[in-house]
Residue, then its C-alpha position, 0 to 999 in steps of 0.5 A: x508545886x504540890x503533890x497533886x499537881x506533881x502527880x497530874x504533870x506525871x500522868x500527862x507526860x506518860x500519857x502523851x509518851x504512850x500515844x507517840x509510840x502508839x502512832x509510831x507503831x501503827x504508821x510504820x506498816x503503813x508507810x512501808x506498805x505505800x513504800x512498795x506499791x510505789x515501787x511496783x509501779x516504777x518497775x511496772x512503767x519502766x521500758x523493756x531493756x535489751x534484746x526486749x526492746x530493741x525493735x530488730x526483733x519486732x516480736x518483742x516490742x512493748x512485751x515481754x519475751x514470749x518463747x517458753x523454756x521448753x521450747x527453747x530447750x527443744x530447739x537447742x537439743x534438735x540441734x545437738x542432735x543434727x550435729x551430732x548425727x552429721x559429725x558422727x557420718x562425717x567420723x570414718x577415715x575416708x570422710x571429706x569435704x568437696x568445698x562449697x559449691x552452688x550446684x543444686x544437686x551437691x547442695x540438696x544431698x549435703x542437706x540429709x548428711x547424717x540421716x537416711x530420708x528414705x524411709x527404707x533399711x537396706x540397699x537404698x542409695x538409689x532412691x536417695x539419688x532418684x530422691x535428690x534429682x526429683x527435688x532439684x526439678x530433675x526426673x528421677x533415675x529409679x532405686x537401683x543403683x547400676x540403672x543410673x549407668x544408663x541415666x542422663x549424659x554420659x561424661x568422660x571424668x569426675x565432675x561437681x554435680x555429676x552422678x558417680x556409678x559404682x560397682x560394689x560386692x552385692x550390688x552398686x553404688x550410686x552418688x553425687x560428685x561433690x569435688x575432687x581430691x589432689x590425687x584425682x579420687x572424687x568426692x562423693x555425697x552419697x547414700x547409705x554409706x554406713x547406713x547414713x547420707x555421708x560425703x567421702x572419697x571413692x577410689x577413682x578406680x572404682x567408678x564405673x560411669x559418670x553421668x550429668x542429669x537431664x532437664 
């Protein structure tokens, strides 16, 4: 082989070795770009996992999870703060629980522990009496508490459901027996008790009526 012949070989080898890299380089960003897209696509057509897809929650079938942060972050603080606000009623040393019970007036006080719904700021455990009876279909006993003495059918002792009459230095005191505990002493769920809904025991001595609301 001569020269010119060896110089040409030379020139086509380089010149083919050239062009290989040249499509190499520029084939790569295509292939990994092709490469993604098809893996969006799996992703995109793959079924919803979990909570998302099981049908118990009918909200969520063939979509994602639609309730916002925010809202879920509001919901969790609402109820921190209803626990807080029960714990912190229920916190005194004569605090109790009655035990369950199916009376509606129990139950419907027991709803508002830790809050006052009465809107006022003082002297207010008769308008949440006369509020608890008017939401259990009963009629109302007014916002003072020693008229409840005269309210309903008078009961010789403490009973679930009954309405405890109570005097007090400054005024009474009025709630809804909610059980009684081993000493006799009812339980009571009442108003503005250290200004919240709260349910404690009352010294037996202390209670001048027990009442049972009408129809």
């Amino acid at each position: 082989m001569n020269a010119n012949n060896t110089r040409r070989a030379t020139i086509l080898f380089c010149s083919a070795a050239v062009a290989v890299l040249a499509t190499s380089a520029f084939a790569r960003p295509v292939h990994h770009h092709r490469h993604r897209a098809a893996q969006a696509i799996d992703v995109a057509n793959q079924p919803l996992a979990g909570a998302d897809r099981d049908m118990r929650y009918s909200d969520n079938v063939g979509q994602g999870v639609r309730t916002r942060p925010d809202e879920t972050v509001g919901r969790s603080r609402r109820v921190v703060r209803r626990s807080s606000a029960y714990a912190r009623a229920q916190a005194h040393s004569n605090s109790a629980y009655g035990g369950q019970t199916s009376n509606p007036l129990v139950a419907e006080a027991r709803k508002y522990i830790g809050t006052n719904p009465t809107g006022r700021g003082s002297l207010w455990c008769g308008a949440f009496m006369d509020l608890v009876l008017k939401r259990t279909g009963h009629p109302g006993g007014g916002n003072l508490a020693s008229a409840y003495a005269g309210y309903g059918t008078r009961v010789a002792g403490p009973q679930v459901g009954a309405i405890a009459v109570m005097g007090r230095r400054g005024g009474g005191h009025v709630g809804v027996v909610s059980g009684i505990d081993p000493n006799g002493n009812p339980i009571i769920v009442s108003g503005n008790h250290n200004r919240t809904v709260a349910e404690s025991v009352y010294p037996a001595g202390r209670i001048h009526a027990y009442v049972l609301p009408g129809g």
